[in-house]
C-alpha positions as CSV (number, residue, x, y, z in Angstrom):
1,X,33.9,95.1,62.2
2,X,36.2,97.7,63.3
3,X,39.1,99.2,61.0
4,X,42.3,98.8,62.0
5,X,44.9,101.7,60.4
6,X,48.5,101.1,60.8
7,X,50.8,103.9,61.0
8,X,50.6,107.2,58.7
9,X,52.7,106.7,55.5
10,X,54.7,109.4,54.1
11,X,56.2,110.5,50.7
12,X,60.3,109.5,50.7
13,X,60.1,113.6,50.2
14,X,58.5,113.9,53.6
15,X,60.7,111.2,55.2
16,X,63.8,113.0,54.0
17,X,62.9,116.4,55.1
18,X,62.2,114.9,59.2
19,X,65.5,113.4,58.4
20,X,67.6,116.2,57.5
21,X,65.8,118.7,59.7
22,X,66.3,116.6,62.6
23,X,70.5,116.4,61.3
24,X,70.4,120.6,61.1
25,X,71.0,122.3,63.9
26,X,68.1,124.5,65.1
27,X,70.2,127.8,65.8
28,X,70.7,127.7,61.4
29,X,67.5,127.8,61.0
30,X,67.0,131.2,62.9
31,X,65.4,129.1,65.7
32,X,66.1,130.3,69.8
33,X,67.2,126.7,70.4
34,X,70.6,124.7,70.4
35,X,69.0,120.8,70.3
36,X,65.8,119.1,68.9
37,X,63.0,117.6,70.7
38,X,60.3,115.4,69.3
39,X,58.0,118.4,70.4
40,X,60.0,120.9,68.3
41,X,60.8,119.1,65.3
42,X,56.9,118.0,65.5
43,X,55.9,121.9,65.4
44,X,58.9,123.4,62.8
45,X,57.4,120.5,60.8
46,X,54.3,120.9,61.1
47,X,54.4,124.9,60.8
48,X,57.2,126.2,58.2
49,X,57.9,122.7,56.3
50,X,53.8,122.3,56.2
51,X,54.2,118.4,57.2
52,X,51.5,116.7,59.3
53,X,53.4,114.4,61.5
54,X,52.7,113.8,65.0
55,X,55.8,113.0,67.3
56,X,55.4,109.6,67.5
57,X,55.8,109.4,64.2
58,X,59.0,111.5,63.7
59,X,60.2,109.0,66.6
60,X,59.2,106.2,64.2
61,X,61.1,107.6,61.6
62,X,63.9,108.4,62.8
63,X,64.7,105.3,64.5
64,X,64.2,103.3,61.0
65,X,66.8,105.4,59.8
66,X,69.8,104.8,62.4
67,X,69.0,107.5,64.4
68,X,68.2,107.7,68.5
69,X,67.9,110.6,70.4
70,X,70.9,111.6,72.6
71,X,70.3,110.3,76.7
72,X,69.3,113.6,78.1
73,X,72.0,114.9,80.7
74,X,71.9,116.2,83.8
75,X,74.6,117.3,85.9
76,X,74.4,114.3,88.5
77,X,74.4,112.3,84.8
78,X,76.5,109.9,83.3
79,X,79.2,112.2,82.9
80,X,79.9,113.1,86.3
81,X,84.0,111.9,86.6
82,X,83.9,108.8,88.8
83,X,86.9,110.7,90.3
84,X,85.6,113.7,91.5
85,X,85.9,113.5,95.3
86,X,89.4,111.8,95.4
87,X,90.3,114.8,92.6
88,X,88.2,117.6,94.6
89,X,90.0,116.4,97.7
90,X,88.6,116.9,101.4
91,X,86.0,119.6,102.0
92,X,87.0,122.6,104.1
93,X,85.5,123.1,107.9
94,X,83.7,125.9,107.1
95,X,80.7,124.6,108.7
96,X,80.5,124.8,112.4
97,X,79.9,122.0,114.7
98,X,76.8,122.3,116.8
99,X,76.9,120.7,120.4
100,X,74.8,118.3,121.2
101,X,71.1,118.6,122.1
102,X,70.1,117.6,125.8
């Protein structure tokens, strides 16, 4: 029979420190980087704070405590103003016509 493991358990200890790492931002910490990912939370854990934890497991974590990562943005994203063209107004000519092809 095989055995079934469910996910990895951690110390409150452990769970607190993804928690407030996650909450600190990385540029404090002496890091080159303004935001978090699951890839470098998983290694600063792993490497300074000496925490196993894989990222699916931070993700697990994290959303048990209230938290979700941010949508990631792009400049066509959801912020773009709704009103941008009527705002921007019409574009200039500055683009020549071609004549028709035969």
């Amino acid at each position: 029979m095989p055995i079934v493991r469910g996910p990895a358990t951690y110390p409150p200890e452990a769970v607190g420190e993804v928690v407030a790492t996650a909450l600190t931002n990385p540029q404090t910490l002496g890091l080159p980087f303004a935001s978090w990912t699951l890839d470098r939370l998983e290694a600063h854990l792993n490497e300074t704070k000496g925490i196993e934890i894989k990222r699916s497991r931070i993700d697990e974590i994290l959303l048990d405590e209230g938290l979700r990562w941010r949508k990631q943005e792009t400049w066509f994203g959801e912020r773009v103003d709704p009103e941008f063209a009527e705002k921007r107004g019409s574009s200039a000519n500055s683009t020549r016509n071609r004549p028709p092809t035969a």
